[in-house]
py3Dmol code that shows the C-alpha trace and the ligand (Angstrom):
import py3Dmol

protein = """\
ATOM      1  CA  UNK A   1     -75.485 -22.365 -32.465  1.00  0.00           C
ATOM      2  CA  UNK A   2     -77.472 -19.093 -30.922  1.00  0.00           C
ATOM      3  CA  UNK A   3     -74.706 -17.376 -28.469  1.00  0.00           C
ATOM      4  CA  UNK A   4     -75.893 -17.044 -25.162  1.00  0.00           C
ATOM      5  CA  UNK A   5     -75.412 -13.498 -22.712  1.00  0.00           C
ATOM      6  CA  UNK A   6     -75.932 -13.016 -19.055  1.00  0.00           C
ATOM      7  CA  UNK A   7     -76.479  -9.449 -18.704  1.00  0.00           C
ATOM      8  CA  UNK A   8     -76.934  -8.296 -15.060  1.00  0.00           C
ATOM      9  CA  UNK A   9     -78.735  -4.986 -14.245  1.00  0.00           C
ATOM     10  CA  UNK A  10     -81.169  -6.101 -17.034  1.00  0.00           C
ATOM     11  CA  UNK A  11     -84.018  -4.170 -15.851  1.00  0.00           C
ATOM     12  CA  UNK A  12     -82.940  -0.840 -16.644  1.00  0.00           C
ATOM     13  CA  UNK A  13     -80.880   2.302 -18.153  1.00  0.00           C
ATOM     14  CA  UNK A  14     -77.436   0.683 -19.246  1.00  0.00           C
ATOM     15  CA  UNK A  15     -78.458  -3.350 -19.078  1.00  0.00           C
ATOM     16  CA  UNK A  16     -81.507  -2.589 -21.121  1.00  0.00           C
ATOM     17  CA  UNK A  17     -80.087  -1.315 -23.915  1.00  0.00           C
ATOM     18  CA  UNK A  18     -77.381  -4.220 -23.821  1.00  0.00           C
ATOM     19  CA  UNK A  19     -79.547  -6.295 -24.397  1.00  0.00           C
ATOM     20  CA  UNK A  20     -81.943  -4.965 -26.702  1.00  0.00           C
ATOM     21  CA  UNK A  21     -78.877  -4.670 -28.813  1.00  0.00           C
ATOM     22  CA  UNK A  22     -76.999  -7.662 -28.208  1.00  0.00           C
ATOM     23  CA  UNK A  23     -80.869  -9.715 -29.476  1.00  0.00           C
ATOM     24  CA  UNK A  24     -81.008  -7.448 -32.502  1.00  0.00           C
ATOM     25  CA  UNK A  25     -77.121  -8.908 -32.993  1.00  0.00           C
ATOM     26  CA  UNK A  26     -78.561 -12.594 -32.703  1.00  0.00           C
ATOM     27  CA  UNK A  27     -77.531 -13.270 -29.067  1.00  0.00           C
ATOM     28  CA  UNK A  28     -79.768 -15.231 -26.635  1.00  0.00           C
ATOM     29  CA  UNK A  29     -80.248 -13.087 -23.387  1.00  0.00           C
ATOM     30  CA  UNK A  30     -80.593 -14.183 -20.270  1.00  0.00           C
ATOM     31  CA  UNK A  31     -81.590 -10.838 -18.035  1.00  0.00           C
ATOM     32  CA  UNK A  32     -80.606 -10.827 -14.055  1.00  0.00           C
ATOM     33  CA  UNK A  33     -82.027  -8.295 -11.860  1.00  0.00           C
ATOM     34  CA  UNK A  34     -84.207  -7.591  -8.810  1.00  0.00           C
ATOM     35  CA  UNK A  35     -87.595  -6.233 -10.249  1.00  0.00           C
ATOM     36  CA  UNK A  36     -89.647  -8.998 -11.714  1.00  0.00           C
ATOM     37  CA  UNK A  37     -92.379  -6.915 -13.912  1.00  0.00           C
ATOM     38  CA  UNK A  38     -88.932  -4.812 -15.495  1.00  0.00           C
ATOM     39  CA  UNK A  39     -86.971  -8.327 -16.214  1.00  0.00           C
ATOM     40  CA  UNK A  40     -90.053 -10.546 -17.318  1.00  0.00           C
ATOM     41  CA  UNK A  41     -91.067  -7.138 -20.146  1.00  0.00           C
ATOM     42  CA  UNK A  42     -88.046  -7.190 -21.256  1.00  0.00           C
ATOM     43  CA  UNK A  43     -87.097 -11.030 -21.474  1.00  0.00           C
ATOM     44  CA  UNK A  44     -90.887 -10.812 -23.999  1.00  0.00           C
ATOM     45  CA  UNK A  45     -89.522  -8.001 -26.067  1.00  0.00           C
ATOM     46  CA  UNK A  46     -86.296  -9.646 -26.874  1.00  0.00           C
ATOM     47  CA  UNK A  47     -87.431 -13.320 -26.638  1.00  0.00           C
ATOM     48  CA  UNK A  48     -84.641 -14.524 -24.149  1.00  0.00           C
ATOM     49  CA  UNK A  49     -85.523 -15.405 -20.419  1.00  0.00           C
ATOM     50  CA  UNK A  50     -85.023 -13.619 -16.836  1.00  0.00           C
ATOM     51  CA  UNK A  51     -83.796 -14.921 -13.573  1.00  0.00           C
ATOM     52  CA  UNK A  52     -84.199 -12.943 -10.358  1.00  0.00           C
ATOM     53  CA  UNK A  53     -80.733 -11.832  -8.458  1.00  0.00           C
ATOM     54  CA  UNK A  54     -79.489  -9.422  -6.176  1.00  0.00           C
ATOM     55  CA  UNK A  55     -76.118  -9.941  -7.177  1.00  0.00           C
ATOM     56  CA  UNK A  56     -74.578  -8.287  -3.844  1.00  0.00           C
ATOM     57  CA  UNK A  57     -75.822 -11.283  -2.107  1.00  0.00           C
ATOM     58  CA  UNK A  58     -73.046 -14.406  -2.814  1.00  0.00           C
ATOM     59  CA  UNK A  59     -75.269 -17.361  -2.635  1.00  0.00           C
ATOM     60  CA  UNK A  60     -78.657 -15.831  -4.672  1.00  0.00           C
ATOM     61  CA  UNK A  61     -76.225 -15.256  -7.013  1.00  0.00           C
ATOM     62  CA  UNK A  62     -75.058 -19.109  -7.050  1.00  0.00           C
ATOM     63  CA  UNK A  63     -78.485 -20.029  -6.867  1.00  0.00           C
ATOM     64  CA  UNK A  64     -79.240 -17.915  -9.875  1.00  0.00           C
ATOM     65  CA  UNK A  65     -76.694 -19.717 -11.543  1.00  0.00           C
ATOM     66  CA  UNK A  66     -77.222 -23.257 -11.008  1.00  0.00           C
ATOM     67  CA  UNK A  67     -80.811 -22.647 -12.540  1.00  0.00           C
ATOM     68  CA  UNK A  68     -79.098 -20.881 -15.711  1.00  0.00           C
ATOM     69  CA  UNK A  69     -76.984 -23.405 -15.831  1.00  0.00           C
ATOM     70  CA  UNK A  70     -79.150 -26.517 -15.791  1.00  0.00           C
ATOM     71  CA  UNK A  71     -80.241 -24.613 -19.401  1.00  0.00           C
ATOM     72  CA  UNK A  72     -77.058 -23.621 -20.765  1.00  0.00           C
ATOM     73  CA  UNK A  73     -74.183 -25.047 -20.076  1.00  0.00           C
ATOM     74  CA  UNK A  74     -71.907 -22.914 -22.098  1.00  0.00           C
ATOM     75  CA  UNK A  75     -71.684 -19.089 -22.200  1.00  0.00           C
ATOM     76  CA  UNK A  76     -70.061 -17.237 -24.061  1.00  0.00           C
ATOM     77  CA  UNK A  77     -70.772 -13.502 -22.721  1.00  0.00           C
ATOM     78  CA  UNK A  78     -70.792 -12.104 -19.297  1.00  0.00           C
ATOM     79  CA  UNK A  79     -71.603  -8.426 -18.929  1.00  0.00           C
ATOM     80  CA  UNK A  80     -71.172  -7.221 -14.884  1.00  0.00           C
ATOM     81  CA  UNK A  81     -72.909  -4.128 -15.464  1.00  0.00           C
ATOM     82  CA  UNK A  82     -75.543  -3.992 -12.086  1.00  0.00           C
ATOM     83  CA  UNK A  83     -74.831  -0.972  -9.917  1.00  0.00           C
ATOM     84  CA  UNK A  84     -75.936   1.336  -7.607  1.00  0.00           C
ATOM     85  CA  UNK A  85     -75.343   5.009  -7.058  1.00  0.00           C
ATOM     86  CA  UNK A  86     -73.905   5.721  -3.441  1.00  0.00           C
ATOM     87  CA  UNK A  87     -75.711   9.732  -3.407  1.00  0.00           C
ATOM     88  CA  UNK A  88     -73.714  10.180  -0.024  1.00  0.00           C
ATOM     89  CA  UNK A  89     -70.004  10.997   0.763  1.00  0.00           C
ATOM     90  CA  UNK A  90     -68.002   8.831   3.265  1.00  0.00           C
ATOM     91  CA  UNK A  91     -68.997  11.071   6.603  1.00  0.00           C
ATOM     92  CA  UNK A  92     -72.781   9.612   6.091  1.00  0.00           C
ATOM     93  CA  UNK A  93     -74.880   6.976   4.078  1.00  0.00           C
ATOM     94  CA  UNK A  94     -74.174   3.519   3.573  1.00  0.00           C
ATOM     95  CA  UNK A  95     -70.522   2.443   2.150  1.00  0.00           C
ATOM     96  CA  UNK A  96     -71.389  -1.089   2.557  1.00  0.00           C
ATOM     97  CA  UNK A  97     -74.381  -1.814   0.114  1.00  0.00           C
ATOM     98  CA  UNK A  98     -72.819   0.131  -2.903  1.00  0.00           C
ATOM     99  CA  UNK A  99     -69.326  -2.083  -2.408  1.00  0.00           C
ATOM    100  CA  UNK A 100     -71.687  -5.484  -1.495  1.00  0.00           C
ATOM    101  CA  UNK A 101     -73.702  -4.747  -5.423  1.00  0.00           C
ATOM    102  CA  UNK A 102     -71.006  -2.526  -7.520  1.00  0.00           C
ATOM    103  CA  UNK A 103     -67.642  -4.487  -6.703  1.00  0.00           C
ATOM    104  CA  UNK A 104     -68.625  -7.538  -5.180  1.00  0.00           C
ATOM    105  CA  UNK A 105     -71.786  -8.660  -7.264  1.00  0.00           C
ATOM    106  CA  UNK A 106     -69.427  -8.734 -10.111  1.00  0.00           C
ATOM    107  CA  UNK A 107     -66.927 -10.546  -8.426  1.00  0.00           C
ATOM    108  CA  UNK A 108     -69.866 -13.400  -7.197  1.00  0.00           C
ATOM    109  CA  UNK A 109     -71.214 -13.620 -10.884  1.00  0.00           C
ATOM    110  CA  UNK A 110     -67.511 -14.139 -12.637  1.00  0.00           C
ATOM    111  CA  UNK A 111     -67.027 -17.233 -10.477  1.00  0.00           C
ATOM    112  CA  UNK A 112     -70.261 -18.542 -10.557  1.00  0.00           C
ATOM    113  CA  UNK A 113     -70.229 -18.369 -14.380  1.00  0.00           C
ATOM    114  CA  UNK A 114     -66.690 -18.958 -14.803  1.00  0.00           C
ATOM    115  CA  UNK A 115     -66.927 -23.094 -15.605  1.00  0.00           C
ATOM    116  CA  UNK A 116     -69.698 -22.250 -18.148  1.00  0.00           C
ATOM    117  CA  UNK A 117     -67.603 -19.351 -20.044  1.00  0.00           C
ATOM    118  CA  UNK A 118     -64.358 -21.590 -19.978  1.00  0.00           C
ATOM    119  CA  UNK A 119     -66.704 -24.448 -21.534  1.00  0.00           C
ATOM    120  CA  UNK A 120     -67.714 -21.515 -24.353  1.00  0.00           C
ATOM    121  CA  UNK A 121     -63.862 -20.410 -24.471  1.00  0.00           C
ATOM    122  CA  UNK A 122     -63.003 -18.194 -26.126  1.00  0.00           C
ATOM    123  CA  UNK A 123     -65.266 -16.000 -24.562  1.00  0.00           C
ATOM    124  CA  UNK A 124     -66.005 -12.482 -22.926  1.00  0.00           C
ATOM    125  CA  UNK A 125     -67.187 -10.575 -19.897  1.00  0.00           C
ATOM    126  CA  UNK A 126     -67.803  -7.032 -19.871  1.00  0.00           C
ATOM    127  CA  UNK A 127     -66.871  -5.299 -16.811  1.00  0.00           C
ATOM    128  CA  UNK A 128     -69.009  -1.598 -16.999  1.00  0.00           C
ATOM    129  CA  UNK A 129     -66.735   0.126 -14.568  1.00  0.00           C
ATOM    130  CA  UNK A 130     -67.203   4.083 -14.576  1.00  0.00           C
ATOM    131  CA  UNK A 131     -64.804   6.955 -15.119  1.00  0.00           C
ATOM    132  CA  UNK A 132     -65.437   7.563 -10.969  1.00  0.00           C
ATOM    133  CA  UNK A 133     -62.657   4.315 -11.191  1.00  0.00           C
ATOM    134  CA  UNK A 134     -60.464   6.831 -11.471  1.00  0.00           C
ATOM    135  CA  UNK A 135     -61.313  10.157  -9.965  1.00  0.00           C
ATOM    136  CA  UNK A 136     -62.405  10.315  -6.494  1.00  0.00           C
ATOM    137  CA  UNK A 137     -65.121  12.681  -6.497  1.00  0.00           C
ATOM    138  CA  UNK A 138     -66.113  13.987  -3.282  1.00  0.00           C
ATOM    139  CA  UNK A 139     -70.245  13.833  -3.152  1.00  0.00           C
ATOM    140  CA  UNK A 140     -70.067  10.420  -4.010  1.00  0.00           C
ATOM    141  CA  UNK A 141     -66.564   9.055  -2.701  1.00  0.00           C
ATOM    142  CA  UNK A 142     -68.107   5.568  -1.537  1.00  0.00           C
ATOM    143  CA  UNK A 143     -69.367   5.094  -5.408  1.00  0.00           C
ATOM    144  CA  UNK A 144     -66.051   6.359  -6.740  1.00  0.00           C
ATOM    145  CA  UNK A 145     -64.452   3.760  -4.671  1.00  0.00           C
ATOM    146  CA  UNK A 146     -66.681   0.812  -5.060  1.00  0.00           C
ATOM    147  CA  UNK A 147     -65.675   1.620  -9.033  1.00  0.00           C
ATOM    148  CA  UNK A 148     -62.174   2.117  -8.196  1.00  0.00           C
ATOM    149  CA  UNK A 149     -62.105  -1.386  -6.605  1.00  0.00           C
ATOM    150  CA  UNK A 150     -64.523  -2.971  -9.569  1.00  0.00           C
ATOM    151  CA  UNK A 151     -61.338  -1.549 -11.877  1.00  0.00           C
ATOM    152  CA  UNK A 152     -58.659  -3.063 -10.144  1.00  0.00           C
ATOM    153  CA  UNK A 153     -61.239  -6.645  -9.842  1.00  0.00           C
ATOM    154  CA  UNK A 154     -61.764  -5.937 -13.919  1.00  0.00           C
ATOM    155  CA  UNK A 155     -57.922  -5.489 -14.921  1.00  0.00           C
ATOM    156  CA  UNK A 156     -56.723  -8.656 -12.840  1.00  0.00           C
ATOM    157  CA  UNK A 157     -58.734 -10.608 -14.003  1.00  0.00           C
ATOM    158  CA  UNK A 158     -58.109  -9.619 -17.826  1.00  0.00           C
ATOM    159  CA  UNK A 159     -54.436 -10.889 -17.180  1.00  0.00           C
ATOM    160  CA  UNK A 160     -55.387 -14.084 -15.175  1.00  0.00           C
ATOM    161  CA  UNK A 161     -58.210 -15.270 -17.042  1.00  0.00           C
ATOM    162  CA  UNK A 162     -56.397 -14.232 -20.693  1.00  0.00           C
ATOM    163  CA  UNK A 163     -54.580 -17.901 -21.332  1.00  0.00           C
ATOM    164  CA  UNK A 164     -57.561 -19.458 -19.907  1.00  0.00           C
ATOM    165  CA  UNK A 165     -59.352 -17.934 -23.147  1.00  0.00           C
ATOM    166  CA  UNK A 166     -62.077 -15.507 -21.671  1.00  0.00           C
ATOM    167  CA  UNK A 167     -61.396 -11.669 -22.788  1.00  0.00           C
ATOM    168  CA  UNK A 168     -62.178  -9.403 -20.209  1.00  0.00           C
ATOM    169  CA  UNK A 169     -63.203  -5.780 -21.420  1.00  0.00           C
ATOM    170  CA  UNK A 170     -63.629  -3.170 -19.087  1.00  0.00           C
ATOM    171  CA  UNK A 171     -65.662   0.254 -19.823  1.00  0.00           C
ATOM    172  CA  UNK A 172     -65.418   3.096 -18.214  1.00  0.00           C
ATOM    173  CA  UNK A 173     -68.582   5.428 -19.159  1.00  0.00           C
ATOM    174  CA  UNK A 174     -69.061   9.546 -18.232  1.00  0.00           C
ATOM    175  CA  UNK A 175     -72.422  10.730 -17.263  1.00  0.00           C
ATOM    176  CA  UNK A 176     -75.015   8.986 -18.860  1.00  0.00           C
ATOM    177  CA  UNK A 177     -78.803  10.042 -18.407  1.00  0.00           C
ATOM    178  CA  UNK A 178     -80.555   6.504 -16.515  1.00  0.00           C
ATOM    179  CA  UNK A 179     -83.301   6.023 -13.822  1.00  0.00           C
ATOM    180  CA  UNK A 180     -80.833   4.849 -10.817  1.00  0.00           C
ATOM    181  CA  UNK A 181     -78.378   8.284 -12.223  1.00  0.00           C
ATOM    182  CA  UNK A 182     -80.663  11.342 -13.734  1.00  0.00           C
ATOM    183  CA  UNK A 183     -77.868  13.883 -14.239  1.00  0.00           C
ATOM    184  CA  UNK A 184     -80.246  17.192 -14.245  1.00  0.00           C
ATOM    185  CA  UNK A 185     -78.002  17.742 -11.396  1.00  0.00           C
ATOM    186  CA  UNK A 186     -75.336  19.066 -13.355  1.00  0.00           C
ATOM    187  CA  UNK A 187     -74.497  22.669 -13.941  1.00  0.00           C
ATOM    188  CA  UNK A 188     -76.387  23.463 -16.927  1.00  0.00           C
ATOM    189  CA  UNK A 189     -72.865  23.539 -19.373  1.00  0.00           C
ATOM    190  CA  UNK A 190     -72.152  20.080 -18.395  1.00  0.00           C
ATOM    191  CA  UNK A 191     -75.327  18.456 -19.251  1.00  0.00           C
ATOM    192  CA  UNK A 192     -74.064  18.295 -22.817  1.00  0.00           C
ATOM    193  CA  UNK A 193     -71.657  16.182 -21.866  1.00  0.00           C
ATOM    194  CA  UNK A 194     -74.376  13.388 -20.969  1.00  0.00           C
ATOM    195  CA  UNK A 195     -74.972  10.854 -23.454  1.00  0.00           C
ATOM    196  CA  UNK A 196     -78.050   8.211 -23.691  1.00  0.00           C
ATOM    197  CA  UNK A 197     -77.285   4.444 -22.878  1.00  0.00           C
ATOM    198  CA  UNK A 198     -77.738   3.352 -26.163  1.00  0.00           C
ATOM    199  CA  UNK A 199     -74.550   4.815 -26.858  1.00  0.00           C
ATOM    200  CA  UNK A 200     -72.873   2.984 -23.936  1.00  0.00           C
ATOM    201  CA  UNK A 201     -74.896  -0.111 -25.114  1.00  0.00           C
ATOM    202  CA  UNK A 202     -73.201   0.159 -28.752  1.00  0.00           C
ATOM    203  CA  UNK A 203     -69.930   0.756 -27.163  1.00  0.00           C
ATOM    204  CA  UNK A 204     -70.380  -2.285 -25.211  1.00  0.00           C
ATOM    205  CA  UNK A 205     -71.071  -4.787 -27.835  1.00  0.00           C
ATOM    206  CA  UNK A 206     -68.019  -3.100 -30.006  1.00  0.00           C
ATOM    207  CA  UNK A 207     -65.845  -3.906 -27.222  1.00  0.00           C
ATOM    208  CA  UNK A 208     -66.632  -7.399 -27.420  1.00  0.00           C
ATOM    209  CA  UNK A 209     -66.754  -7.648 -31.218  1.00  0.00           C
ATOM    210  CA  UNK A 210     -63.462  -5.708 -31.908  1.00  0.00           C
ATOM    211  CA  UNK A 211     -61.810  -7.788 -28.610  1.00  0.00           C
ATOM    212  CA  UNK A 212     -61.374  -3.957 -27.037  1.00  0.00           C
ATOM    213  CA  UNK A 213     -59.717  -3.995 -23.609  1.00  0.00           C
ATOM    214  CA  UNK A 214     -60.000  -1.046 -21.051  1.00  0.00           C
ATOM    215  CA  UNK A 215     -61.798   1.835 -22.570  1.00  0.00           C
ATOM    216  CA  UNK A 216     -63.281   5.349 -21.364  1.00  0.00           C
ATOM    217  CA  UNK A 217     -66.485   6.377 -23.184  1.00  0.00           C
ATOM    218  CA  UNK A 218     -67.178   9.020 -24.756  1.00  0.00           C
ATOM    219  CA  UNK A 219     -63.326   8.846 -25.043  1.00  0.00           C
ATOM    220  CA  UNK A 220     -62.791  12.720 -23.735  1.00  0.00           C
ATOM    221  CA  UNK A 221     -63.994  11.762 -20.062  1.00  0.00           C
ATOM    222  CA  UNK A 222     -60.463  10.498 -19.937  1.00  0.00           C
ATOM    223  CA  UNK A 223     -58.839  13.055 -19.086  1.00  0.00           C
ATOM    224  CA  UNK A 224     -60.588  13.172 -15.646  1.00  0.00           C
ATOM    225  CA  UNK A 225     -58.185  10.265 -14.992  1.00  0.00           C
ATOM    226  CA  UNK A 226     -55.383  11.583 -16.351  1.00  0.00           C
ATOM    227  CA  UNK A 227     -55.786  14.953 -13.764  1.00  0.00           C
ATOM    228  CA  UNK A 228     -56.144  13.083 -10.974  1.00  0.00           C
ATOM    229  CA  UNK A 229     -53.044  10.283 -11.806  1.00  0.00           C
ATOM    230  CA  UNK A 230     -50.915  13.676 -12.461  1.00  0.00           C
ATOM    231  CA  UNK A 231     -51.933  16.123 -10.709  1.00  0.00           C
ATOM    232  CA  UNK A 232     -54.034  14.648  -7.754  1.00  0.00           C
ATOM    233  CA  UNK A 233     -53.162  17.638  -4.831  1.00  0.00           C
ATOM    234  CA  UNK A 234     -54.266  20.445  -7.780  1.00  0.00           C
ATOM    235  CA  UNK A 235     -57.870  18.590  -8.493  1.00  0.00           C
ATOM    236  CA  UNK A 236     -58.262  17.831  -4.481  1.00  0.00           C
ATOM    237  CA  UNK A 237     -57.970  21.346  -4.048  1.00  0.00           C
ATOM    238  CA  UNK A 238     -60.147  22.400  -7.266  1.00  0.00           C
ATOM    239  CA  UNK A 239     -62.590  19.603  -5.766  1.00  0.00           C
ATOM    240  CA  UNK A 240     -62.411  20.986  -2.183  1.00  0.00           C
ATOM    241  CA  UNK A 241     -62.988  24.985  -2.697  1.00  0.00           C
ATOM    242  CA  UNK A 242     -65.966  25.864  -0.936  1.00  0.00           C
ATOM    243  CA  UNK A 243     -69.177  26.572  -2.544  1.00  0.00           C
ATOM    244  CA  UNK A 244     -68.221  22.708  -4.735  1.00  0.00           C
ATOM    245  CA  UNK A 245     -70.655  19.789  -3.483  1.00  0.00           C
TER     246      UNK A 245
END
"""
ligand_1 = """\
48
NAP
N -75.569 6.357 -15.574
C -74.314 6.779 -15.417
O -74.004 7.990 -15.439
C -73.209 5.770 -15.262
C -71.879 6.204 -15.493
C -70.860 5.294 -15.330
C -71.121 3.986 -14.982
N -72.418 3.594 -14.757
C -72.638 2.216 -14.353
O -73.533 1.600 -15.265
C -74.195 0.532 -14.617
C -75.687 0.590 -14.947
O -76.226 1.766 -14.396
P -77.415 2.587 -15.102
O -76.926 3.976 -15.291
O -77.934 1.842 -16.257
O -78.447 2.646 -13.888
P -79.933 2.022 -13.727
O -80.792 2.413 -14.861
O -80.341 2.393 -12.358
O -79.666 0.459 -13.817
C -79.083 -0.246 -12.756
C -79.426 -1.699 -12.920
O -78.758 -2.450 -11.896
C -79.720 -3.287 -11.269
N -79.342 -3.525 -9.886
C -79.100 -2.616 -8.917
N -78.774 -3.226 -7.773
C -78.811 -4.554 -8.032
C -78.590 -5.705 -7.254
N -78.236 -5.629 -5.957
N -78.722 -6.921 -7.838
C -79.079 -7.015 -9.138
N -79.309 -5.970 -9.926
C -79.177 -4.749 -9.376
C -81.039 -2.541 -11.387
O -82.145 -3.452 -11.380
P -83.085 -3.789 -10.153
O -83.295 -2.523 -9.381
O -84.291 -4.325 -10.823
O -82.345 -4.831 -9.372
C -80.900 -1.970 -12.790
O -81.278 -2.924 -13.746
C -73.860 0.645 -13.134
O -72.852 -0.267 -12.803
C -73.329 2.055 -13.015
O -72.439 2.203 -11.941
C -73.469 4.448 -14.903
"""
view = py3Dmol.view(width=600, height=400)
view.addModel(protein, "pdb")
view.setStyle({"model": 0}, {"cartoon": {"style": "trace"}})
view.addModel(ligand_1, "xyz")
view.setStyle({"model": 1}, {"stick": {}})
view.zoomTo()
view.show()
């Protein structure tokens, strides 16, 4: 029996490469996201099928659903991966549509497809979090906390949903070079830092396949976390010095 994956944020960067790989690995795709001509390219390439979603919106997302559903009734991988940058700081911009699609869209799409990855048990969801789930950085503080919140969704719901046999891996990537985050704003001796997301893609799919819980990728971006959990007046300051963004 062909294993079936809902991948949302299909149409681009991170979800693309998913699930280019996960069809290459045998899986059966089905692609969410909000631009038809990306989704329906795609869905041809890898022969699997696309349903339109904007996932920060609770009942498109049950809609969505109940039309995958009528077609599968079991599945057996769910990777939360839509998201949008905030590219404001909390004194301007809009906090509300970034927490609506990065925390809450994944929150929508576990229950929705909860019955169908408990009938698939055991099973998996992929939670791609972001190492801003644990530093607050300034320029973007309502991203870093729509990704701080998406953490703290991802890690309860490892431990809840663990007996009820559906793995929940969460990854936490650096900079990686996409359309919705080109990084050629980063001082030049940081851009090497930035990795493609194929790379986040094969991470992804190890996670599941190796039953990988909470990870940071490329594994050195973790130490952004560990500054700010020990030392979080230091890297406010370090953050805060004028002439940083
Ligand atoms: N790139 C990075 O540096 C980086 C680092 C850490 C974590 N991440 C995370 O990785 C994930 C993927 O980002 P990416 O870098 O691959 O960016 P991307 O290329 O811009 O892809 C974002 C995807 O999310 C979809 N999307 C956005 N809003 C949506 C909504 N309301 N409903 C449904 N789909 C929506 C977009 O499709 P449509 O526009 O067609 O809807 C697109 O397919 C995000 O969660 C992001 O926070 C990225």
């Amino acid at each position: 029996m062909q294993r079936i994956a809902v991948v949302t944020g299909a149409s681009s960067g991170i979800g693309a490469e998913i699930s280019r790989l996960l069809a290459r690995r045998g899986w059966y795709c089905v692609l969410l996201a909000r631009r038809e001509d990306r989704l329906r390219a795609l869905a041809e390439e890898i022969r699997g099928e696309y349903e339109l979603c904007d996932v920060g919106d609770r009942e498109a997302v049950d809609r969505a659903a109940v039309r995958i559903l009528e077609r599968h009734s079991s599945i057996h991988l769910l990777v939360n991966n839509a998201g949008i940058p905030a590219r404001s700081t909390f004194l301007e911009g809009d906090p509300e549509t970034v927490m609506r699609t990065n925390y809450f869209g994944g929150i929508w799409c576990l229950r929705a497809f909860l019955p169908a990855l408990e009938a698939a048990a055991p099973s998996d969801v992929v939670n791609v979090v972001s190492v801003a789930g644990v530093v607050a950085f300034p320029p973007s503080g309502p991203y870093s906390a729509s990704k701080h919140a998406q953490l703290a969704f991802s890690r309860a719901t490892a431990a809840q949903l663990r007996s009820r046999g559906v793995r929940v891996h969460t990854v936490k990537p650096g900079f990686v070079e996409t359309e919705g985050f080109p990084q050629g704003w980063l001082p030049r001796p940081m851009r090497r830092f930035v990795i493609g997301p194929e790379k986040i893609a094969e991470h992804v799919v190890a996670s599941v396949e190796h039953g990988r819980g909470e990870t940071t990728v490329p594994r050195y971006y973790a130490i952004g976390g560990v500054l700010q959990a020990l030392l979080p007046n230091v890297l406010a300051r370090v953050l805060g010095r004028p002439g940083k963004p």
